[in-house]
Biopython code that builds the backbone (N, CA, C, O; Angstrom):
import numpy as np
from Bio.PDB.StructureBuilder import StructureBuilder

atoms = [
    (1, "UNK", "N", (-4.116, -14.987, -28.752)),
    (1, "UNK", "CA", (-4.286, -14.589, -27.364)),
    (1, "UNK", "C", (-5.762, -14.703, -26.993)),
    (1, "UNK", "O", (-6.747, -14.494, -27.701)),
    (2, "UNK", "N", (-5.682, -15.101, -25.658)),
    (2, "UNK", "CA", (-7.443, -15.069, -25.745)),
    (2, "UNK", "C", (-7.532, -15.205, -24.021)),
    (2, "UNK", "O", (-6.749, -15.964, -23.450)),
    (3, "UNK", "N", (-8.614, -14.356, -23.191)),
    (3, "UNK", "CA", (-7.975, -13.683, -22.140)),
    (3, "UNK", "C", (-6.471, -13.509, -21.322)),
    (3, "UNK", "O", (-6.205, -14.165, -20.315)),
    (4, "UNK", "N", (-5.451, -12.413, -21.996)),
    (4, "UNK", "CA", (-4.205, -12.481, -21.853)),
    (4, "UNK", "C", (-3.304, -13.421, -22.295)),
    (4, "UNK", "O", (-2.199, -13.186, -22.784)),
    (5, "UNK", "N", (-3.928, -14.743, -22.062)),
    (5, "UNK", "CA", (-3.252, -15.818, -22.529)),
    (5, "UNK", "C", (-2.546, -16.103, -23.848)),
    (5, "UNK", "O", (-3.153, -15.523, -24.748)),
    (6, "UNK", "N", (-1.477, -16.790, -24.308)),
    (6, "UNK", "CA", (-1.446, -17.194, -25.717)),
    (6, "UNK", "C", (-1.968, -18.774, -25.879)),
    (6, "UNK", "O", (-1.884, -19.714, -25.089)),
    (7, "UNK", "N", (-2.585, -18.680, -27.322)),
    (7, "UNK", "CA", (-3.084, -20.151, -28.011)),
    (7, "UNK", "C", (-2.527, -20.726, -28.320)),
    (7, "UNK", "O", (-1.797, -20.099, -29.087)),
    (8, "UNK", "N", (-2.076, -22.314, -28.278)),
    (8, "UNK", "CA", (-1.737, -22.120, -29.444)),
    (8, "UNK", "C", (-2.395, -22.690, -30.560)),
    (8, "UNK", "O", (-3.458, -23.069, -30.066)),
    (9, "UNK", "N", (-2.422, -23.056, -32.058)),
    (9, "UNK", "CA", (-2.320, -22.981, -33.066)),
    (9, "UNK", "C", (-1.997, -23.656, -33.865)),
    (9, "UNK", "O", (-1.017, -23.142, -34.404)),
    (10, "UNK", "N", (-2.350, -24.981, -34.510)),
    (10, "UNK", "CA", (-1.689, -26.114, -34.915)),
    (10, "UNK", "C", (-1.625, -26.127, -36.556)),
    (10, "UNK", "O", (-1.447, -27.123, -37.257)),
    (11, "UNK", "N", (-1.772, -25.072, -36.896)),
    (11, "UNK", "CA", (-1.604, -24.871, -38.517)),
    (11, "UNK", "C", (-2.300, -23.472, -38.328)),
    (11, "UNK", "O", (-2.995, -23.124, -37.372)),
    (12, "UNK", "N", (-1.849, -22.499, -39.824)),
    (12, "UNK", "CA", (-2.722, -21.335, -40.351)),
    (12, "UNK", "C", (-4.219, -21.357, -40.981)),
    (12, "UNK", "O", (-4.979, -20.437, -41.285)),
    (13, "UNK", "N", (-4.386, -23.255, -41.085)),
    (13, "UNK", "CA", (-5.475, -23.285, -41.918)),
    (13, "UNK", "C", (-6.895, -23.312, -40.686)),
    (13, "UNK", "O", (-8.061, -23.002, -40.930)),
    (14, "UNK", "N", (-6.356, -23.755, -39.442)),
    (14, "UNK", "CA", (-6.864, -24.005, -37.701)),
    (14, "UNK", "C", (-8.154, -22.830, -37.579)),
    (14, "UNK", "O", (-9.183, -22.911, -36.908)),
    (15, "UNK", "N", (-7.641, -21.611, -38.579)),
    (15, "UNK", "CA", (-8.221, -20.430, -37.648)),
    (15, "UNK", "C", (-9.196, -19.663, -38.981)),
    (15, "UNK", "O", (-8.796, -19.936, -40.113)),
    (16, "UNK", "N", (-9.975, -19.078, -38.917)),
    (16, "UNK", "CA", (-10.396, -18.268, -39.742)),
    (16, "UNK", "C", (-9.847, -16.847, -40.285)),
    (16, "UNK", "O", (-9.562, -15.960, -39.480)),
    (17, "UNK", "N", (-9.697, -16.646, -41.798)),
    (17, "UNK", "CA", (-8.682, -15.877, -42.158)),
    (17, "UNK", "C", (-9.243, -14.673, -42.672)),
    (17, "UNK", "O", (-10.181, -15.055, -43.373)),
    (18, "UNK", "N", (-9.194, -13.545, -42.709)),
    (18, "UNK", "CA", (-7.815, -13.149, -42.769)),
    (18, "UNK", "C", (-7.926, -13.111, -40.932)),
    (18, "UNK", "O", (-9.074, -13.006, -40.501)),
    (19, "UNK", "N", (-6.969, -13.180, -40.057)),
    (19, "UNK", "CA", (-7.229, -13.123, -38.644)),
    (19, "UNK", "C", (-5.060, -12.479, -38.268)),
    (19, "UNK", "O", (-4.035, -12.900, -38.804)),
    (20, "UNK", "N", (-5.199, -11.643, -37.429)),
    (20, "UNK", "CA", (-4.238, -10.827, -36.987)),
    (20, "UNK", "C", (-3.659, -11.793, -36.528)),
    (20, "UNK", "O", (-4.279, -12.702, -35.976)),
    (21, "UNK", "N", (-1.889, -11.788, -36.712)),
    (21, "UNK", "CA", (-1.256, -12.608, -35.940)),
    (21, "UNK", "C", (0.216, -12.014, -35.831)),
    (21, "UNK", "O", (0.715, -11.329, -36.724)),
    (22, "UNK", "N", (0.825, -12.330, -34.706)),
    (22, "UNK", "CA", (2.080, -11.460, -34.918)),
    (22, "UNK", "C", (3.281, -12.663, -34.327)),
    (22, "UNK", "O", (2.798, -13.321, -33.405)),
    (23, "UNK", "N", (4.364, -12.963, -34.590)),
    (23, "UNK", "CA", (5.289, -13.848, -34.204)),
    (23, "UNK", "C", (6.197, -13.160, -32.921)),
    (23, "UNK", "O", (6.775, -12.078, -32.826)),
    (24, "UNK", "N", (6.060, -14.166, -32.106)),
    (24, "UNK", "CA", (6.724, -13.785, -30.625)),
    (24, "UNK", "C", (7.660, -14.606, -29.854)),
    (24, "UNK", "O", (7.460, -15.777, -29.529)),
    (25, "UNK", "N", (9.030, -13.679, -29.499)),
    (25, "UNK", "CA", (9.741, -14.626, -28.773)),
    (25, "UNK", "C", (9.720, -15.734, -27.806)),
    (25, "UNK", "O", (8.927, -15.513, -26.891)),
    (26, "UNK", "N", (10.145, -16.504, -27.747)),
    (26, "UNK", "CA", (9.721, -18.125, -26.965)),
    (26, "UNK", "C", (9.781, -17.154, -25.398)),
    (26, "UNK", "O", (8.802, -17.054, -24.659)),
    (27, "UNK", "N", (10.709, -16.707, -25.206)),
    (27, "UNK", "CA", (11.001, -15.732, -24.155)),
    (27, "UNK", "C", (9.502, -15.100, -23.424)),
    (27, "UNK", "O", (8.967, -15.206, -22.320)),
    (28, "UNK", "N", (9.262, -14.568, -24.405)),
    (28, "UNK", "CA", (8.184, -13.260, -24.115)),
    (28, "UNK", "C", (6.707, -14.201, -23.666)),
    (28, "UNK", "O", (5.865, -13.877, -22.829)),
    (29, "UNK", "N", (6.736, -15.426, -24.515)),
    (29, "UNK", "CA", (5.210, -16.444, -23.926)),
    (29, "UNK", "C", (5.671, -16.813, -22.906)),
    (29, "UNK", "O", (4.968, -16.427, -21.973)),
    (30, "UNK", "N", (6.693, -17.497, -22.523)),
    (30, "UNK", "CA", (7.294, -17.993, -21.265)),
    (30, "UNK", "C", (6.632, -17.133, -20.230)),
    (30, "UNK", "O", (5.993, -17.789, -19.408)),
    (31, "UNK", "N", (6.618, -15.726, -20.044)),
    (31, "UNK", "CA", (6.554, -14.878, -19.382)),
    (31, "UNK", "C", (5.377, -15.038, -19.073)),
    (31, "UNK", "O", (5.091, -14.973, -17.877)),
    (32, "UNK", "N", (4.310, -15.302, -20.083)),
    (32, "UNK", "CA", (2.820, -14.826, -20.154)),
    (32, "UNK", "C", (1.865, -15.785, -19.328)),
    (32, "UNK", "O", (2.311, -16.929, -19.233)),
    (33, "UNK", "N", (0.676, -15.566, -18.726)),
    (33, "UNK", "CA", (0.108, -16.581, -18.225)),
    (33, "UNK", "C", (-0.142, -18.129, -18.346)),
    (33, "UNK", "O", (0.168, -18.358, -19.515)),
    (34, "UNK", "N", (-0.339, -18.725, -18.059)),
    (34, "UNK", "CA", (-0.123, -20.338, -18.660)),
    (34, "UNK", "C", (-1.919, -20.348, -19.251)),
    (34, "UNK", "O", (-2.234, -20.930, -20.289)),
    (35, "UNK", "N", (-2.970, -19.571, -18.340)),
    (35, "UNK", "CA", (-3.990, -20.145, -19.214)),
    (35, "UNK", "C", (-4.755, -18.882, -19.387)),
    (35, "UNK", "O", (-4.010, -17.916, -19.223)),
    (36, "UNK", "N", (-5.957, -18.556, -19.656)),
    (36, "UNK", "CA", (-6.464, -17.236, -20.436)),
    (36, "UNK", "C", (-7.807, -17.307, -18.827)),
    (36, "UNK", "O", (-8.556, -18.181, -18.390)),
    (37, "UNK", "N", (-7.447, -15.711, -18.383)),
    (37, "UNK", "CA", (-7.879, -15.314, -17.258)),
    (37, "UNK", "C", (-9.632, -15.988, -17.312)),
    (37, "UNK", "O", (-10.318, -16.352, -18.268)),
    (38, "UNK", "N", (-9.894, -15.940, -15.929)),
    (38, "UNK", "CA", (-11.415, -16.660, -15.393)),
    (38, "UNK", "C", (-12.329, -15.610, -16.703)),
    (38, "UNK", "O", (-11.870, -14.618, -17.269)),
    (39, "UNK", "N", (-13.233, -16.021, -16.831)),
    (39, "UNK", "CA", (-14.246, -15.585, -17.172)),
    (39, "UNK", "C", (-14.512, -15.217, -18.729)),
    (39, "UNK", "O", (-15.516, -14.592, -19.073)),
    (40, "UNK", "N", (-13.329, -15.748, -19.812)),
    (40, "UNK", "CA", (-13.064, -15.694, -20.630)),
    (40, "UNK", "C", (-13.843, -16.393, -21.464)),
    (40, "UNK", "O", (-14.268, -17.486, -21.092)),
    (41, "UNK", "N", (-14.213, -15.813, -22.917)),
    (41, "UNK", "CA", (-15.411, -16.565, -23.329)),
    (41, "UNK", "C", (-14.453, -17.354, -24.614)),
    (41, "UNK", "O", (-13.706, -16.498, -25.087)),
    (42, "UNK", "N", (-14.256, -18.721, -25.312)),
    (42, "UNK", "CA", (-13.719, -18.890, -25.770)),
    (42, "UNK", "C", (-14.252, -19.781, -27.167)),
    (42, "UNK", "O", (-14.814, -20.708, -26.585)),
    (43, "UNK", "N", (-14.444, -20.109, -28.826)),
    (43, "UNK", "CA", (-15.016, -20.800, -28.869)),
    (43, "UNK", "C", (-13.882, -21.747, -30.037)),
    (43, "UNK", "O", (-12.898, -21.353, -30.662)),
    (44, "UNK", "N", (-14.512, -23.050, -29.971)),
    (44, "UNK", "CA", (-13.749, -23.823, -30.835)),
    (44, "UNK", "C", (-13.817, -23.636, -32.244)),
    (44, "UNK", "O", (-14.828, -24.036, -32.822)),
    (45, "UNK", "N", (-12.966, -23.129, -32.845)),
    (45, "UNK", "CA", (-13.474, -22.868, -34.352)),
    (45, "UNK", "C", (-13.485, -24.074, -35.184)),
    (45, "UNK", "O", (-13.778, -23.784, -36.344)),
    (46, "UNK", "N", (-13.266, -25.353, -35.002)),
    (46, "UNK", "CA", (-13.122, -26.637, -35.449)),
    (46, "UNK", "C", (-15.062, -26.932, -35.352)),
    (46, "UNK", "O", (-15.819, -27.337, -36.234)),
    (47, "UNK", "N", (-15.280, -26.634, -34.289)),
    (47, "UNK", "CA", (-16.957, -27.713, -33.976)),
    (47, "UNK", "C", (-18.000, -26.444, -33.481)),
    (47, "UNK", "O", (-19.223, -26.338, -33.579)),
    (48, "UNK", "N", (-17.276, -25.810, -33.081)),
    (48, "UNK", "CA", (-17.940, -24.669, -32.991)),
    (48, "UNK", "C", (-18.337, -24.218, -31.304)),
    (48, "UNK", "O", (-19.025, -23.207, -31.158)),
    (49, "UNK", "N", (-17.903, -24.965, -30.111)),
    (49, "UNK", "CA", (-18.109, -25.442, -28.910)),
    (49, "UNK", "C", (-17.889, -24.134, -28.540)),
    (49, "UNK", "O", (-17.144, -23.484, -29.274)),
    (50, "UNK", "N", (-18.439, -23.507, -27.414)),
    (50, "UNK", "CA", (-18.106, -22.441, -27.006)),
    (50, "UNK", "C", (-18.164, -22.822, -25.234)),
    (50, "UNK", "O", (-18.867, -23.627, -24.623)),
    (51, "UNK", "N", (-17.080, -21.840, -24.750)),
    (51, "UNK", "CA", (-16.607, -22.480, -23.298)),
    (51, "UNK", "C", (-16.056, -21.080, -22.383)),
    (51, "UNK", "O", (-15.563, -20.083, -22.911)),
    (52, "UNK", "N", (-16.249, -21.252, -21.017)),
    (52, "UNK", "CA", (-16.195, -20.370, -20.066)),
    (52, "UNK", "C", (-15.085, -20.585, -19.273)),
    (52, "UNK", "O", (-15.222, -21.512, -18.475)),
    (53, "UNK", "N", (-13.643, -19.796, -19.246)),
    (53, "UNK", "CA", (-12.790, -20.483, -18.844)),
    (53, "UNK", "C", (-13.104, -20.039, -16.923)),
    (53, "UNK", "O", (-13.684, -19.006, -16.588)),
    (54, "UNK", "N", (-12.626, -20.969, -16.034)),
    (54, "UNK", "CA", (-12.846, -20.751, -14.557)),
    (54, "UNK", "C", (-11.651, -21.612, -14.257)),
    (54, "UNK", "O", (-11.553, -22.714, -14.796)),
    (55, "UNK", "N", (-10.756, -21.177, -13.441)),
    (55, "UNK", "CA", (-9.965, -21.500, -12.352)),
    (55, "UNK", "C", (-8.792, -22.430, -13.981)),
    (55, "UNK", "O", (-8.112, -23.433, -13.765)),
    (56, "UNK", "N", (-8.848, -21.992, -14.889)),
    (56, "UNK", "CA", (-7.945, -22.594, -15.902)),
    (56, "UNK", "C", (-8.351, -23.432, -16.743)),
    (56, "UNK", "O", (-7.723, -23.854, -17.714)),
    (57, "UNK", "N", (-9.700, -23.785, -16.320)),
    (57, "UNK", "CA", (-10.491, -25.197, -17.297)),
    (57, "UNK", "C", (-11.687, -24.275, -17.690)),
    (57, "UNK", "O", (-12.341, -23.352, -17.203)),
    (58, "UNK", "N", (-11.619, -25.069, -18.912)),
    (58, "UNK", "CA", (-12.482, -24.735, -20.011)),
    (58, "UNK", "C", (-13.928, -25.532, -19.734)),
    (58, "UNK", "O", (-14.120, -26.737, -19.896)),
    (59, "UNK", "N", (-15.022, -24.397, -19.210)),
    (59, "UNK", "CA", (-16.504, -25.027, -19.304)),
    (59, "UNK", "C", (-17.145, -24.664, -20.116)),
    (59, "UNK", "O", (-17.372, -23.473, -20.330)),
    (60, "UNK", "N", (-17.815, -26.094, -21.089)),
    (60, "UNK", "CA", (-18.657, -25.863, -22.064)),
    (60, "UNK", "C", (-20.175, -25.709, -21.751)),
    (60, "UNK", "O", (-20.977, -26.404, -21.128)),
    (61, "UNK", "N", (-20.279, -24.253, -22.582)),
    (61, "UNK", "CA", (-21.843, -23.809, -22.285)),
    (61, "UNK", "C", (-22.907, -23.689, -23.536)),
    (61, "UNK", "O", (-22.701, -23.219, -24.655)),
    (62, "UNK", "N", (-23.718, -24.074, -23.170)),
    (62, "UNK", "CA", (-25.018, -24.327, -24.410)),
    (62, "UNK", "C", (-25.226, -23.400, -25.720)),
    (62, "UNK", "O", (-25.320, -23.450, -26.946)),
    (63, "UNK", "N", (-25.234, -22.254, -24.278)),
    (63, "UNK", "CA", (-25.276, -20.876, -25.255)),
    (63, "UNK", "C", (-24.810, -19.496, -24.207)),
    (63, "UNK", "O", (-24.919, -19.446, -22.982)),
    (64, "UNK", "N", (-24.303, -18.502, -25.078)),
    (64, "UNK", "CA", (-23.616, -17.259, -23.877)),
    (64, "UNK", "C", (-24.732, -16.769, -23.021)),
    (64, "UNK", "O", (-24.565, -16.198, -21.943)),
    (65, "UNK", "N", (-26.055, -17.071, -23.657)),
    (65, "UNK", "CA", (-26.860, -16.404, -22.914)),
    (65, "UNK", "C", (-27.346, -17.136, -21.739)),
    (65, "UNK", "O", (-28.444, -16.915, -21.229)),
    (66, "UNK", "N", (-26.483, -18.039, -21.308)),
    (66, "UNK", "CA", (-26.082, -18.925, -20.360)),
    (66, "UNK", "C", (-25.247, -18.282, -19.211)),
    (66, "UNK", "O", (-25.191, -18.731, -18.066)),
    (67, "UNK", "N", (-24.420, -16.842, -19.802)),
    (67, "UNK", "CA", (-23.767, -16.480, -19.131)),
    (67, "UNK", "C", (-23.683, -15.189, -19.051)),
    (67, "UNK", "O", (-24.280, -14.523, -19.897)),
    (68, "UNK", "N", (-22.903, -14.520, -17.989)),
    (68, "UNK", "CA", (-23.038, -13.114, -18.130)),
    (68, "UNK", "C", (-23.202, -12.495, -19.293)),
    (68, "UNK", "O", (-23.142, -13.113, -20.356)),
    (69, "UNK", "N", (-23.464, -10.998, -19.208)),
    (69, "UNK", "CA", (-22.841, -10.550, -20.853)),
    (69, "UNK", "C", (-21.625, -9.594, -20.492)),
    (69, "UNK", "O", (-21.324, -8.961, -19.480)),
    (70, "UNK", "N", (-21.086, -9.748, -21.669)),
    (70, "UNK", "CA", (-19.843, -9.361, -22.096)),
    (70, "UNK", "C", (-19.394, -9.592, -23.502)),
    (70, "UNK", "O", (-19.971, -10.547, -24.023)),
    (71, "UNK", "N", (-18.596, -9.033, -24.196)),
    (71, "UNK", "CA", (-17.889, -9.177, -25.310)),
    (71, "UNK", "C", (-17.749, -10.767, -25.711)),
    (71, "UNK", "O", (-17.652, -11.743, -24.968)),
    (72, "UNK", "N", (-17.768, -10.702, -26.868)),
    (72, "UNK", "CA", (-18.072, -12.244, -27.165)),
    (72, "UNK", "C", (-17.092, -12.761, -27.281)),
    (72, "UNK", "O", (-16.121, -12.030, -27.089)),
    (73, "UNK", "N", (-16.859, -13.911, -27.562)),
    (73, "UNK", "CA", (-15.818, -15.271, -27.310)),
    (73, "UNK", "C", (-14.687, -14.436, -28.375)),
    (73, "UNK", "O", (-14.848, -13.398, -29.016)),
    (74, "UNK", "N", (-13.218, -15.562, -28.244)),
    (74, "UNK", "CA", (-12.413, -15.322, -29.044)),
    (74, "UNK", "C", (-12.134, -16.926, -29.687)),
    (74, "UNK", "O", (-11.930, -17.875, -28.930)),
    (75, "UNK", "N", (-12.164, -17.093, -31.452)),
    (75, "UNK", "CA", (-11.823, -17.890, -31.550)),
    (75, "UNK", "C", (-10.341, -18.694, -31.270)),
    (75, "UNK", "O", (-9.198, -18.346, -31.569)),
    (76, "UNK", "N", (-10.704, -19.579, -30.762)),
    (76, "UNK", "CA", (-9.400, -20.914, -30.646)),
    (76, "UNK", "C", (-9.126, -22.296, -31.886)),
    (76, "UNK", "O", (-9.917, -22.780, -32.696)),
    (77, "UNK", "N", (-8.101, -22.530, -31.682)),
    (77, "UNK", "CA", (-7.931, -24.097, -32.462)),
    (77, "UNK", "C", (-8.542, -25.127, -31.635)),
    (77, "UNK", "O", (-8.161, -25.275, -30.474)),
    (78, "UNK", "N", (-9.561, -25.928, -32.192)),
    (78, "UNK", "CA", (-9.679, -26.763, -31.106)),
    (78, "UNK", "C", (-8.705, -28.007, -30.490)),
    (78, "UNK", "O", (-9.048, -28.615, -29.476)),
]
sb = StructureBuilder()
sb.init_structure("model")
sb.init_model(0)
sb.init_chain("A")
sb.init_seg("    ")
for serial, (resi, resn, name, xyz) in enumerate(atoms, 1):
    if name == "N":
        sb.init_residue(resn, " ", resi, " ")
    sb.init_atom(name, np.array(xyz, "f"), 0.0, 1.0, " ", f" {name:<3s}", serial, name[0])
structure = sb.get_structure()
């Protein structure tokens, strides 16, 4: 999940471990937002890219201190 949103996830090996995960009905994501709310800090755990989500798209930023502050990113699969 990563603002409200769900990720997804293209293997267990994608993400850094040990990392919380819980299995959820196809049902229950259906329900859930399609992308992770504005202002969401997000980073690629593959390259390491870190990105500001706005209006559903992902903007890549140099560094957070580029951007407001707030709680730091959540890793993603890239």
């Amino acid at each position: 999940m990563a603002g409200g949103a769900p990720m997804y996830v293209t293997s267990l090996s994608a993400m850094p471990w040990p990392h919380p995960y819980t299995v959820v009905p196809g049902a229950t994501i259906a329900a859930m937002p399609q992308y992770p709310a504005d202002g969401t800090k997000v980073r690629n755990y593959g390259n390491g890219g870190i990105y500001v989500v706005a209006g559903g798209f992902p903007f890549g930023v140099s560094s957070l201190g580029n951007v407001p502050p707030s709680p730091g990113w959540v890793d993603v699969d890239g």
